[in-house]
SEZA-168429 format. One line per 3 residues: number of its first residue (from 1); for each residue x, y, z of N, C-alpha, C. Coordinates in pm, whole numbers. Each point is the difference from the previous one (the first is absolute). Last residue first. Layout:
BEGIN
NUM	X Y Z X Y Z X Y Z ~ ...
END
This chain:
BEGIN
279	2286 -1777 286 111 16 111 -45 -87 118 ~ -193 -45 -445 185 0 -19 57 39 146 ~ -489 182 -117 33 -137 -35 153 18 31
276	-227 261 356 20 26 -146 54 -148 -86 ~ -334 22 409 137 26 -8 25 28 -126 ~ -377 25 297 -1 -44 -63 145 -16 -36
273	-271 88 483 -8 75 -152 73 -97 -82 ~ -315 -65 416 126 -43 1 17 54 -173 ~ -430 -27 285 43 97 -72 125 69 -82
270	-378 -477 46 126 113 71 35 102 -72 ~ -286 -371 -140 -58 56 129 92 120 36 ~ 44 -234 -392 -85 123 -4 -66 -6 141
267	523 -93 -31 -157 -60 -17 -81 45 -39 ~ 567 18 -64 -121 21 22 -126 -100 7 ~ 502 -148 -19 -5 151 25 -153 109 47
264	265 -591 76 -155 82 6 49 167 -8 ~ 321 -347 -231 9 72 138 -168 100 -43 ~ 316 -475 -187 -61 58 5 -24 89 124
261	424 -193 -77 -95 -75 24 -105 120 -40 ~ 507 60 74 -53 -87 72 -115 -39 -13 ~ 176 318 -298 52 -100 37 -15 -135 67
258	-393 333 -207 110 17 88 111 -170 -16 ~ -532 198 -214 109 -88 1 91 24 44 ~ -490 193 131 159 44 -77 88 -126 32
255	-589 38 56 118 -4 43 118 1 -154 ~ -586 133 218 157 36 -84 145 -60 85 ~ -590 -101 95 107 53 23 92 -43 -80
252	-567 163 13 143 -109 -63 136 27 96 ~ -606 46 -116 95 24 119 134 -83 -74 ~ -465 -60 -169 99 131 -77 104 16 99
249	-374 -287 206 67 7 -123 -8 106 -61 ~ 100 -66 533 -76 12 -92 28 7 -161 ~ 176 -129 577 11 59 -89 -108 -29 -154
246	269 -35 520 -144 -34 -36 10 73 -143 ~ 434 -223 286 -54 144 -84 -162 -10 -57 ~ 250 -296 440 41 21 -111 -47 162 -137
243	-199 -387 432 103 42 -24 48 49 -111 ~ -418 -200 208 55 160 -45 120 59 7 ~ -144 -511 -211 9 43 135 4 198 -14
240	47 -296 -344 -153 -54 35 4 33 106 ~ 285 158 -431 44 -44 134 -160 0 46 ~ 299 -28 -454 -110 51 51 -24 -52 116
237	474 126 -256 -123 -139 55 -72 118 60 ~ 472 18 -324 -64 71 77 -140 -96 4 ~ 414 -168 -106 4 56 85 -151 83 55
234	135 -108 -445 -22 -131 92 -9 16 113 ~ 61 362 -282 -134 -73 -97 9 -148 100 ~ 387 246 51 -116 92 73 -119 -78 5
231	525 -170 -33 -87 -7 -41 -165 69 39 ~ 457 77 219 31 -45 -118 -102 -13 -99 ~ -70 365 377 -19 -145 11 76 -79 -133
228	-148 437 410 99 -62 -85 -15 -155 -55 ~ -316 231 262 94 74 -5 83 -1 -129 ~ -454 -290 -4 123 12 69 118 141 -32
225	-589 -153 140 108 62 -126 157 -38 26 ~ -566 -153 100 134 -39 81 87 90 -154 ~ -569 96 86 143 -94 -51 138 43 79
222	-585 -44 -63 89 101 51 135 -164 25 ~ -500 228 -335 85 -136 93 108 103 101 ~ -263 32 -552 -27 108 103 53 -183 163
219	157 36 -567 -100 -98 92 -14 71 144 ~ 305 96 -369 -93 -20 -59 -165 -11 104 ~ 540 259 5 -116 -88 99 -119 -11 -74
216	539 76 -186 -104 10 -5 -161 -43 94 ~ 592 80 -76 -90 -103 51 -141 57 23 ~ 496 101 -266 -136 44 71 -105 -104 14
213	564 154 -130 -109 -134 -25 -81 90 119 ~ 445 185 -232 -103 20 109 -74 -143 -26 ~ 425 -2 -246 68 11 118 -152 68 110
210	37 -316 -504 -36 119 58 39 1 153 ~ 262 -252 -379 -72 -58 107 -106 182 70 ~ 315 58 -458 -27 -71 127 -121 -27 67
207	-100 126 -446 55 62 89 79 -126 91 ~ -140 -89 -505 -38 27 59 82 33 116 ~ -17 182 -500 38 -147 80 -63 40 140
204	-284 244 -331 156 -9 22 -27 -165 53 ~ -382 178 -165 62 -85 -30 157 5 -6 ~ -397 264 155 -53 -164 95 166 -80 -54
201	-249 554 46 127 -65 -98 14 -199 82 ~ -432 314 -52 98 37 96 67 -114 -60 ~ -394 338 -234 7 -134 -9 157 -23 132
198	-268 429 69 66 -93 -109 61 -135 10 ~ -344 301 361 150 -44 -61 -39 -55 -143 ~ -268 186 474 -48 20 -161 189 6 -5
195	-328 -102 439 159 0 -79 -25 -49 -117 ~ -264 167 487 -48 -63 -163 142 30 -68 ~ -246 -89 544 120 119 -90 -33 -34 -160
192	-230 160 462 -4 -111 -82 79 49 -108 ~ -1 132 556 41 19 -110 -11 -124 -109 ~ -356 38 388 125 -5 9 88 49 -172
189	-492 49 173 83 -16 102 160 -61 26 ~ -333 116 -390 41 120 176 76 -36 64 ~ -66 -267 -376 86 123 5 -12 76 75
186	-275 -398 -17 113 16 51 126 102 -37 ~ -502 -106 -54 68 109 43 150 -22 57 ~ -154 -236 -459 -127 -20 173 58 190 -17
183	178 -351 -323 46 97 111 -82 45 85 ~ -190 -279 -302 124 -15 59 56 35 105 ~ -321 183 -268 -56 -63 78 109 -70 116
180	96 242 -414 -31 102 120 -31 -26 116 ~ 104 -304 -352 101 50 21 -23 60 151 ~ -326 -120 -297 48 -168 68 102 131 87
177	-164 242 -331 -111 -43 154 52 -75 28 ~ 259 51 -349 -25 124 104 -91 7 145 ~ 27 -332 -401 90 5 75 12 97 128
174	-347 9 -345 -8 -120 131 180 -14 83 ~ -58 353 -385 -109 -5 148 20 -74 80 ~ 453 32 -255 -113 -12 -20 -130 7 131
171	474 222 -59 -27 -75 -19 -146 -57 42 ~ 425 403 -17 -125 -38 -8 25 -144 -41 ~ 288 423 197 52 -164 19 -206 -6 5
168	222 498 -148 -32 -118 78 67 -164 -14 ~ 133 362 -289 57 -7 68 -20 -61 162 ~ -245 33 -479 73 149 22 83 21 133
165	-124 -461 -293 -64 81 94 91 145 26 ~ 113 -463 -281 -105 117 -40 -69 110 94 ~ 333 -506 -82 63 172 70 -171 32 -64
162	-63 -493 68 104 61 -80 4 167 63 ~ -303 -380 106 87 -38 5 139 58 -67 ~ -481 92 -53 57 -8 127 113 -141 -52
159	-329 295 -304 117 -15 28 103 -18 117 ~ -519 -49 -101 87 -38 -97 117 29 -8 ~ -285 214 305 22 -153 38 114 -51 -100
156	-233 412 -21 144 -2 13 23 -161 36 ~ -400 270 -198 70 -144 -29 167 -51 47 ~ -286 438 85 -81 -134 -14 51 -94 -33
153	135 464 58 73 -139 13 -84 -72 62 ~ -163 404 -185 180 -55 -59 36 -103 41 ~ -510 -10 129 84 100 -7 127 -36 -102
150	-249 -361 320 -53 116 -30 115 128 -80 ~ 2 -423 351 -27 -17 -132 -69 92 -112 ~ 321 147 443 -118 -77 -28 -12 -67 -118
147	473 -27 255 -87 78 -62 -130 -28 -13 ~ 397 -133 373 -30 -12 -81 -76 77 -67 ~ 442 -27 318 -155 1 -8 -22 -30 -115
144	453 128 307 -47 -104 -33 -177 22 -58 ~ 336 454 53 -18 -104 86 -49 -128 -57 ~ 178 538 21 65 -115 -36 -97 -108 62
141	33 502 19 -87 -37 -64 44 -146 -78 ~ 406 189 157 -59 51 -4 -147 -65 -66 ~ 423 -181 298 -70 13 -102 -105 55 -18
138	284 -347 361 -19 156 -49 -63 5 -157 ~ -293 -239 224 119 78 20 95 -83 17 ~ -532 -106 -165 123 12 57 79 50 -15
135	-561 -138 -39 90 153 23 160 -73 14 ~ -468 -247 -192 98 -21 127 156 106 -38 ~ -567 -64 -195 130 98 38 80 -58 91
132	-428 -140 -230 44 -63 105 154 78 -19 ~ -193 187 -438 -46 -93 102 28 -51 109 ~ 63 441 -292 75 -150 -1 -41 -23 138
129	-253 335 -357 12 -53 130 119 -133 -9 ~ -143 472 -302 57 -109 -10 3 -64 141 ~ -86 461 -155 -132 -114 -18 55 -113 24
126	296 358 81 -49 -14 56 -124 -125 -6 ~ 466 97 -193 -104 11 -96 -103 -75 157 ~ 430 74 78 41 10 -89 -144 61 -102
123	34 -207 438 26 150 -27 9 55 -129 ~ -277 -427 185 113 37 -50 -8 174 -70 ~ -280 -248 433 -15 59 -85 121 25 -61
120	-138 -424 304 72 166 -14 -9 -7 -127 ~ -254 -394 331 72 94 -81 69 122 14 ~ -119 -300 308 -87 -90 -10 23 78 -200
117	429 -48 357 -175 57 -14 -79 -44 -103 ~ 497 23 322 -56 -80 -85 -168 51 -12 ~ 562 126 158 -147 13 10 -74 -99 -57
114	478 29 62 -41 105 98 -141 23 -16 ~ 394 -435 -103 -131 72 -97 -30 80 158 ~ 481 -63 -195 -63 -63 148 -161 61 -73
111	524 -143 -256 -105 95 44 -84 -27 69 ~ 563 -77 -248 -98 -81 126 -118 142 20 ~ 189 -42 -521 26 -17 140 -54 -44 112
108	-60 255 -487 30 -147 57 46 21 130 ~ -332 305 -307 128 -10 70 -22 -139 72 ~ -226 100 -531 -13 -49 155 71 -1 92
105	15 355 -459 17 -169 34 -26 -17 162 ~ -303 349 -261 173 -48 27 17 -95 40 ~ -290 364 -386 46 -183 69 87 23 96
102	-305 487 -196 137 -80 30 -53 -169 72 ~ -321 243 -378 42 -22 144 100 -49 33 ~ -220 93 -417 83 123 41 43 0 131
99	-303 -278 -261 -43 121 36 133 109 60 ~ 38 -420 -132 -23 18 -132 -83 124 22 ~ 398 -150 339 -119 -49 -9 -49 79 -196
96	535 -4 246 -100 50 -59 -140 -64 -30 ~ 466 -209 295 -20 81 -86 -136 61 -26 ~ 136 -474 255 32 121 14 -4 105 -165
93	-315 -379 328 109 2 -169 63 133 -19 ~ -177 -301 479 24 107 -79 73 13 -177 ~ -252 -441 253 79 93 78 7 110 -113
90	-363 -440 31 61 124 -36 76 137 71 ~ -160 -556 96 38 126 11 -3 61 -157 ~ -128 -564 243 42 97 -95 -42 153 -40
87	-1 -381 446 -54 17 -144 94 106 -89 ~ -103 -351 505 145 47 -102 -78 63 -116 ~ -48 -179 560 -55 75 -137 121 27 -74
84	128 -226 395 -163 22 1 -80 49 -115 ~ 505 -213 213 -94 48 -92 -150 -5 5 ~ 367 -16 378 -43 -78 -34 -93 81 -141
81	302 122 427 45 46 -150 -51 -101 -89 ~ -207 78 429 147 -99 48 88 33 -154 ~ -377 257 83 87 49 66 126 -84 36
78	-270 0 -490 -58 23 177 132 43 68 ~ -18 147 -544 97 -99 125 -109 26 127 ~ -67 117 -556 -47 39 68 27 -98 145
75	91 220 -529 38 -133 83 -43 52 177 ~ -2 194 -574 -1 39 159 -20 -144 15 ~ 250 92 -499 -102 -41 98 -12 27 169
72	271 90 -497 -133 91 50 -78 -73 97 ~ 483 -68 -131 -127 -101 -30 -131 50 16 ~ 386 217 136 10 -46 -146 -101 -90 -59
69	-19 272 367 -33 30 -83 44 -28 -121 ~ -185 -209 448 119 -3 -58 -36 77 -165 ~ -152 40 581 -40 35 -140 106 -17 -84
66	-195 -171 472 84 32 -49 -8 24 -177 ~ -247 32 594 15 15 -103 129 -25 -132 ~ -182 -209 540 67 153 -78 -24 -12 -166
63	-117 -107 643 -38 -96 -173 92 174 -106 ~ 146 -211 533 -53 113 -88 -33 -73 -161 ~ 282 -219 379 -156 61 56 -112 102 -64
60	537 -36 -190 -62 -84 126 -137 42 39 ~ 215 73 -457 -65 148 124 -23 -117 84 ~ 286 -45 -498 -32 -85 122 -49 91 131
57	163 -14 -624 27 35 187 -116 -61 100 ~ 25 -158 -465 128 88 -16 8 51 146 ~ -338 -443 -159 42 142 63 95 61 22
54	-168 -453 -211 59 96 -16 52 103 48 ~ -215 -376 221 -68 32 -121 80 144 -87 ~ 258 -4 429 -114 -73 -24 -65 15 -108
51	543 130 -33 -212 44 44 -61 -111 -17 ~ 570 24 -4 -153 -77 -49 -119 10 84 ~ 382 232 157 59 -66 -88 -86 -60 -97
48	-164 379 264 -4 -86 27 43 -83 -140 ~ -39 524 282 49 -60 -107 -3 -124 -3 ~ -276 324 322 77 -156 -9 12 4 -194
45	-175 462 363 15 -107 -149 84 -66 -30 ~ -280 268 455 93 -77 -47 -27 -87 -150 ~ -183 490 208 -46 -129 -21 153 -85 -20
42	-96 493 35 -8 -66 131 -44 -159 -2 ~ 103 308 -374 -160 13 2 -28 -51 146 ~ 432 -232 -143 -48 73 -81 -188 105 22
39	563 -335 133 -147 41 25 -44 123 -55 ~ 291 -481 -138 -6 139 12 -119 39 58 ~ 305 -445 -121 -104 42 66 54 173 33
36	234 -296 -373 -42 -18 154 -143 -36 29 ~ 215 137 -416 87 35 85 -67 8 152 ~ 126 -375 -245 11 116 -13 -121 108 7
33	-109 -516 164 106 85 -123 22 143 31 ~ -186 -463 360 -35 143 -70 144 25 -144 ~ -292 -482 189 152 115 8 -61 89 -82
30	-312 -253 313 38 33 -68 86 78 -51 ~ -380 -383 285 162 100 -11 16 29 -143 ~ -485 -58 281 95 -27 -83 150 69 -4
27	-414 -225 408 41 42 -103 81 -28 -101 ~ -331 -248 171 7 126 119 87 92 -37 ~ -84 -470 -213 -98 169 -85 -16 95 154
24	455 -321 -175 -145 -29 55 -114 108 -20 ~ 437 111 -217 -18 -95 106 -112 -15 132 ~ 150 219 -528 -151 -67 83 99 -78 115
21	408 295 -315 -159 -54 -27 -68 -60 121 ~ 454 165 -89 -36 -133 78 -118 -97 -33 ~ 322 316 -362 -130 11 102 -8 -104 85
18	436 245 -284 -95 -91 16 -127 25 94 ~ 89 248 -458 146 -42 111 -104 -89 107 ~ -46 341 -492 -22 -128 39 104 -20 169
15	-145 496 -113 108 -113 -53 -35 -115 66 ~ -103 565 -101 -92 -123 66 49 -106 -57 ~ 119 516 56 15 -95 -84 -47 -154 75
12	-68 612 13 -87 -125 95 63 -124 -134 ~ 89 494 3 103 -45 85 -16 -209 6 ~ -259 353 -263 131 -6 -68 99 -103 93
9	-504 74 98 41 -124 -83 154 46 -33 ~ -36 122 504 -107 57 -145 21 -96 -121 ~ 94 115 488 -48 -167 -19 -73 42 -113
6	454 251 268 -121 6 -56 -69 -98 -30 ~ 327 -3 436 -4 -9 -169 -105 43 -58 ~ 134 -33 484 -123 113 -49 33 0 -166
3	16 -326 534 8 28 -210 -93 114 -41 ~ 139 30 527 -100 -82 -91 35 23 -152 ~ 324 -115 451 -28 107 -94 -112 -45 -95
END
């Protein structure tokens, strides 16, 4: 059965627990947390007990976006969940502008960028260009960019790092071009996701032993998997013969803690569905 929990910040709690961490640089293991792995936009999102360089989720093979709006900062993950950019935002201030314009606050949640351009014209007050436009949903006239130096908000620079925007996600010129550049075109061709949360709760006690672990393919090769195995992170070998799974980095396979031993549930080669946590 595929998880169909929601993967929104009310649901998403992110708890110290353990990691195998780096074994060797072909790949990485890693315990997952609550509430999993969900699919979203046709993409898979790895909840991960401890993100790489931080990262609150995890797109195998996919680079992603993350926006913490307690800290007003975007963060910017390659595809192994490795940091690439980090700067400082303006998300939505909700309420009344000094012209009479509704604020709203920034929707949180899991979002996928559906365009990107070179500008757009704000509706609100047509003369206004926000810069390197990266469009995302859901959400109306919602997206990542920046302003000219010109106009009412000539100086918006000066408040990045705090609420002031009418419900975009701005941040500075040079950031924006780094950003747009970034991403290339890889939003055609596959779902890019961007996860705008609140700060995520780190300081309960900590969980049991996590019952998924994910094995990450850093290193493009072809490998030996085991069905079943007490130990996965030892078990699984890179094989010098064509025997075995040819496989590429962002490629992973999922296993469930069981009685008897770890148990291969998914790959991102297969089409083998997912199970619900607990059963």
């Amino acid at each position: 059965m595929i998880i169909k929990s929601l993967f929104l910040v009310a649901s998403l709690i992110l708890l110290p627990g353990p990691v195998q961490g780096l074994t060797g640089k072909d790949f990485e293991v890693i315990s997952l947390s609550p509430p999993y792995v969900s699919e979203q936009f046709g993409s898979f999102i790895f909840s991960p007990a401890q993100g790489v360089d931080g990262a609150q989720i995890l797109t195998p093979g996919r680079k992603h976006l993350e926006l913490d709006k307690s800290s007003q900062h975007l963060r910017a993950y390659d595809e192994n969940g490795r940091l690439v950019l980090e700067t400082p935002v303006s998300t939505g201030k909700p309420g009344i502008d000094e012209k009479g314009r509704r604020r709203d606050e920034t929707l949180p949640g899991i979002h996928r960028v559906f365009e990107v351009k070179p500008f757009r014209r704000w509706s609100k007050d047509p003369t206004v260009k926000m810069l390197d436009w990266i469009g995302i949903i859901p959400g109306i006239e919602k997206g990542i960019h920046s302003l000219e130096p010109v106009g009412e908000f000539a100086h918006y620079e000066k408040l990045l790092g705090q609420k002031a925007s009418h419900g975009c996600i701005r941040l500075s010129r040079e950031s924006s071009r780094r950003l747009v550049m970034w991403i290339g075109e890889d939003w055609k061709t596959h779902p890019f996701i961007v996860y705008i949360y609140e700060k995520p709760i780190r300081t309960r006690a900590p969980r049991p032993e996590s019952p998924y672990l994910l094995i990450l393919i850093l290193r493009e090769g072809t490998y030996l998997y085991p069905a079943v195995s007490q130990e996965p992170a030892s078990a699984i070998q890179k094989s010098e013969t064509v025997l075995g799974q040819a496989t590429k980095p962002g490629d992973f396979f999922l296993y469930q803690k069981e009685a008897d031993g770890w148990h291969l549930i998914r790959t991102s080669l297969s089409p083998k569905a997912l199970p619900e946590p607990g059963e």
